[in-house]
VEXTORKOL-172964 format. One record per residue (C-alpha): x, y, z. Coordinates in steps of 0.2 Angstrom, whole numbers, plus 2048, in hexadecimal, padded with zeros to 3 digits. Example, Ala and Ser with C-alpha at 12.3 -4.5 7.8 and 13.67 -1.06 7.14 Angstrom:
<pts>
PT   x   y   z
PT 83E 7EA 827
PT 844 7FB 824
</pts>
This chain:
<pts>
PT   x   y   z
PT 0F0 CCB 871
PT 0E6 CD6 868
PT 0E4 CD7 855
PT 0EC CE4 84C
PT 0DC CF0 845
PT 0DB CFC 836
PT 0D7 D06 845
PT 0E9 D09 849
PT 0EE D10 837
PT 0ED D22 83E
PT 0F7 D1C 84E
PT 105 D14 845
PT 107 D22 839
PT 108 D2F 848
PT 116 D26 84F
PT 11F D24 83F
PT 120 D38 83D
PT 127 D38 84E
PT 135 D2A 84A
PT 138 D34 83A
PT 13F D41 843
PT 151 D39 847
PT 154 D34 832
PT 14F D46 82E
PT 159 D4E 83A
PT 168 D43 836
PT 164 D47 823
PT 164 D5B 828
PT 174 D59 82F
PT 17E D50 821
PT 175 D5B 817
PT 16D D4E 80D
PT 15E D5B 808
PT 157 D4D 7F9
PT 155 D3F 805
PT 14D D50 813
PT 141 D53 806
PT 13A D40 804
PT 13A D3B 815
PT 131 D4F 81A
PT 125 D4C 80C
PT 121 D3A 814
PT 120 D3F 826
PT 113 D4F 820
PT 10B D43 818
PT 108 D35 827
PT 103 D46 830
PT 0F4 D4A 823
PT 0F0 D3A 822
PT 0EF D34 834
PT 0E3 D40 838
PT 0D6 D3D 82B
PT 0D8 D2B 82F
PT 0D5 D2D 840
PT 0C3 D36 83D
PT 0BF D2B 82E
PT 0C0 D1B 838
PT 0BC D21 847
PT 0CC D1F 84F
PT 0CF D2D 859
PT 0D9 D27 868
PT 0E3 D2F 877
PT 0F2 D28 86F
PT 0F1 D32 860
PT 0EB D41 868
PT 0FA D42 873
PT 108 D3B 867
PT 102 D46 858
PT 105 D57 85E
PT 116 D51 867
PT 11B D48 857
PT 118 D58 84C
PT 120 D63 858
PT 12E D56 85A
PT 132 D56 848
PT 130 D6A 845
PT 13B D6D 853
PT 147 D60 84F
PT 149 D66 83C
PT 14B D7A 843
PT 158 D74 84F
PT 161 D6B 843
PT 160 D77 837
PT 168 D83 842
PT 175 D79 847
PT 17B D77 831
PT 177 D88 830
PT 169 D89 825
PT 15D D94 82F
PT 164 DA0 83E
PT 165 D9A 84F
PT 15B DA5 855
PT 14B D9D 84D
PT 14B D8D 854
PT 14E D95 863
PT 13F DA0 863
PT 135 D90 85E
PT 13B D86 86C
PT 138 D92 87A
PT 128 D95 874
PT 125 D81 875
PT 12C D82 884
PT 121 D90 88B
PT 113 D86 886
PT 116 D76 88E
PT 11B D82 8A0
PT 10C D86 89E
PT 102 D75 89C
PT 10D D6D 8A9
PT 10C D7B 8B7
PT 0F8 D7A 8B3
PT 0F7 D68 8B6
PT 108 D6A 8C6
PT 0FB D78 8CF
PT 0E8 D71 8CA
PT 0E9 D5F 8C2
PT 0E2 D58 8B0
PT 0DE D63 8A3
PT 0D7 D61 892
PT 0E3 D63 882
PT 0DD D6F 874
PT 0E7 D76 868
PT 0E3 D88 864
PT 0E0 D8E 853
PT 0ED D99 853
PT 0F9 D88 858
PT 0F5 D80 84A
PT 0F8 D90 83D
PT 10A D91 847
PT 10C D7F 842
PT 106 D7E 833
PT 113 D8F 82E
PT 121 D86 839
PT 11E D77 82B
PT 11C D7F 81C
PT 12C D8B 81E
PT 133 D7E 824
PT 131 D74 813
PT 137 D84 80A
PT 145 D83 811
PT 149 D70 80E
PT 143 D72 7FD
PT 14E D81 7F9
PT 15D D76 7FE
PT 158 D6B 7F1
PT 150 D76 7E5
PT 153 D89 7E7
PT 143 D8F 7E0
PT 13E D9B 7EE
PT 142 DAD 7EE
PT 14C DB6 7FB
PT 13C DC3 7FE
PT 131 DB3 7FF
PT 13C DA9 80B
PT 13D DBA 815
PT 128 DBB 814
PT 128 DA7 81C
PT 133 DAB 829
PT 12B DBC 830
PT 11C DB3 82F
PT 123 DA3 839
PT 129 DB0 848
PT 117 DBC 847
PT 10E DAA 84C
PT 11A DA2 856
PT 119 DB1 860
PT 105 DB4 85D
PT 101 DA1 863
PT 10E DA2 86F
PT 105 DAF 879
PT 0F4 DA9 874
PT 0FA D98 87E
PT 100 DA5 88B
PT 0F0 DAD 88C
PT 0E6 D9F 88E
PT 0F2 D95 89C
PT 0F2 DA5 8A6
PT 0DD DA5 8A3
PT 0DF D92 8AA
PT 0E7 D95 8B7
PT 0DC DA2 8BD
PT 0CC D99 8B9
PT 0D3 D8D 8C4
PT 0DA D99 8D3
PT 0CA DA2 8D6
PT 0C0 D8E 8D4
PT 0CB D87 8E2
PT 0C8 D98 8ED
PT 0B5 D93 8EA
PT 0B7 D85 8F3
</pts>
């Protein structure tokens, strides 16, 4: 058996976020938005923190680059669906973010269905979307708790959540359709 390493830090973290996901959904719907706030504070922070790790120590691993996208969009979708479903944000937003999910991953599995193994790499414009998804996100929690946001800045969050979830959407469109064609005209080389 091997020895546990300081190595796996950024591993375990990772998969802490994603089991954080079923307390802080649970929270959301009991509407328990104190006990939201420290466990969303504590899984955003294993999320900057694993990363950093990772490169300091040398640590990257498939693992972790695998289970650290799915646990951050398994957490975001999870708090937007759960806060549909108490009525905190319209259903129409976690929907929008789930079908553009879903759109992505069509398009990373019918690349892989048609042509086989392809490399992972988040664009730019993913990881703004993300990054707006969690910070509007956290408004939202913390105005639960704390209503120190304005109408007209909750109102600037959210058309800024739906612009990028709709601009990395079709970015992530664009570039499986390029894929996919890259691919076509190499197998008609053949």
């Amino acid at each position: 058996m091997r020895h546990f390493t300081i190595k796996q830090v950024p591993n375990v973290l990772t998969t802490l976020r994603l089991i954080l996901a079923l307390p802080i959904c649970l929270l959301i719907l009991d509407e328990n938005y104190p006990a939201v706030l420290w466990l969303a504070f504590i899984a955003g922070g294993s999320d900057a923190i694993d990363g950093y790790l990772a490169r300091r120590l040398n640590a990257l691993s498939h693992y972790g680059a695998v289970l650290d996208p799915l646990a951050d969009k398994t957490l975001l979708l999870s708090v937007y669906i759960s806060l549909t479903v108490v009525g905190v944000v319209p259903w129409w937003l976690a929907a929008i973010l789930v079908v553009r999910d879903m759109l992505i991953v069509s398009g990373a599995f019918a690349y892989r269905r048609l042509f086989g193994r392809y490399q992972i790499a988040p664009s730019i414009w993913g990881k703004i979307s993300t990054g707006v998804q969690i910070v509007f996100a956290l408004m939202i929690l913390t105005q639960q708790v704390f209503p120190v946001f304005t109408v007209f800045t909750l109102q600037v969050g959210l058309n800024l959540l739906i612009f990028m979830a709709f601009v990395s959407g079709s970015h992530y469109m664009y570039v499986w359709g390029e894929k996919i064609l890259a691919a076509r005209q190499g197998n008609g080389r053949s």
